[in-house]
C-alpha positions in Angstrom: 55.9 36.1 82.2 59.3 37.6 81.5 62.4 36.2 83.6 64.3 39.5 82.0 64.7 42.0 84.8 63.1 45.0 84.4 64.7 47.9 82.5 65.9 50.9 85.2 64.8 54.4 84.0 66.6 56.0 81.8 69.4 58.5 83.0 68.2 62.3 83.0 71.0 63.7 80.7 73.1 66.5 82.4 70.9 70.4 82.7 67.9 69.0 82.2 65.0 68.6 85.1 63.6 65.0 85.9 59.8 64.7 85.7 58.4 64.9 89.4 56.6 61.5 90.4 53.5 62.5 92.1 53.6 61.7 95.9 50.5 60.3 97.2 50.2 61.8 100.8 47.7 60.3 103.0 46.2 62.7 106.2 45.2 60.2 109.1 41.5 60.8 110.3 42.8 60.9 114.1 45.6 63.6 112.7 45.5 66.6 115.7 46.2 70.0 114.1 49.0 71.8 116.8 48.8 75.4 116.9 52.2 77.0 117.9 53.7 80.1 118.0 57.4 79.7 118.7 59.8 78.3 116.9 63.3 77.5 118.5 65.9 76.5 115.8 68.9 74.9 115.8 71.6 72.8 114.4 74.6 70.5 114.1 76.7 69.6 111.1 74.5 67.7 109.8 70.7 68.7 111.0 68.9 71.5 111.5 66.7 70.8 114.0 63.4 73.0 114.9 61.4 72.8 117.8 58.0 74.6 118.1 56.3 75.1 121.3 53.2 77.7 121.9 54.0 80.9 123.9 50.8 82.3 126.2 50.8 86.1 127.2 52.1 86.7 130.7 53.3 83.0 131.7 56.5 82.5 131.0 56.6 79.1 130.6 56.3 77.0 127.4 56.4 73.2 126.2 58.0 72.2 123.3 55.0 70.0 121.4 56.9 69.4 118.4 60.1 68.4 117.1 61.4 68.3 113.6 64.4 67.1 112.7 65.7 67.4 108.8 69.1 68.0 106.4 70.3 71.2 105.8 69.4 70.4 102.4 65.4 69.6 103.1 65.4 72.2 105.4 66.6 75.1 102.4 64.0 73.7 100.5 61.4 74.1 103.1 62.9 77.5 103.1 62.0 78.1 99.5 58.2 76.3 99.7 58.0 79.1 102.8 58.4 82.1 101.1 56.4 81.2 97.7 53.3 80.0 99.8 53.7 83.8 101.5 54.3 85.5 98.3 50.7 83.3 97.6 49.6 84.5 100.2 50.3 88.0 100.2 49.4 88.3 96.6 45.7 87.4 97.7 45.2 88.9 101.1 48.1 92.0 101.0 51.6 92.3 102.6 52.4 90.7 106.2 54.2 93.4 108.1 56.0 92.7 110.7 56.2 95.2 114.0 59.5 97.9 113.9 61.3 98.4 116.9 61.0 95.5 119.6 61.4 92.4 118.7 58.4 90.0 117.6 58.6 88.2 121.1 58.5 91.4 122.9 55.6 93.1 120.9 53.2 90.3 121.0 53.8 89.1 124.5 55.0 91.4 126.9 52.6 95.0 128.0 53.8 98.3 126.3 54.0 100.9 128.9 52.0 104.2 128.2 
C-alpha cells in the first residue's frame, strides 16, 4: 500500500462539459406511488417550495400529501427535465392541449352550465 494520497480529478478546463458520473438510484420495495393533481408553488429567496395535494370534484377540500422543497437552481432544472420528457411524450402519443377559456381548475372541477 501507498501512504501517497490519492490524486483529486483533474480540473475540467473552462467551456468544456464534465463527464456525468452515473447515479445509482435505488426505488424502496415499500415506496407508495401518490397520485396528485394540484400543485401549489411557492417561494422565498432562497427555495421554491411545491406542495401537491389531490383535488376531488365537488368537495372543496384538499390535503397537501407532499412537500418538496429545492434551490431555485434545482428547481429550473426540474423545469428543463419537464418539458423534454413532454416533448417525449408528445412526440409519441400527440400534442397535450390544454382547455381555452376557464381556467384548468375551473374546467376540470367545477359543472359547466348548459
Amino acid at each position: 500500500m501507498s501512504d501517497q494520497p490519492s490524486k483529486p480529478p483533474d480540473p475540467v478546463p473552462a467551456g468544456a462539459v464534465a463527464k456525468a458520473t452515473p447515479l445509482a438510484v435505488e426505488l424502496p420495495a415499500t415506496l407508495e406511488p401518490v397520485y396528485v393533481n394540484t400543485a401549489i408553488i411557492t417561494h422565498s429567496a432562497s427555495e421554491i417550495i411545491m406542495d401537491f395535494a389531490r383535488v376531488m370534484p365537488n368537495f372543496p377540500k384538499a390535503k397537501v400529501n407532499t412537500r418538496i422543497v429545492m434551490t431555485p437552481l434545482n428547481a429550473k432544472l426540474l423545469l428543463r427535465a419537464l418539458g423534454e420528457n413532454l416533448s417525449k411524450f408528445e412526440g409519441v402519443y400527440s400534442e397535450i392541449r390544454l382547455p381555452e377559456g376557464l381556467s384548468l381548475a375551473d374546467h376540470l372541477f367545477k359543472p359547466q352550465k348548459p
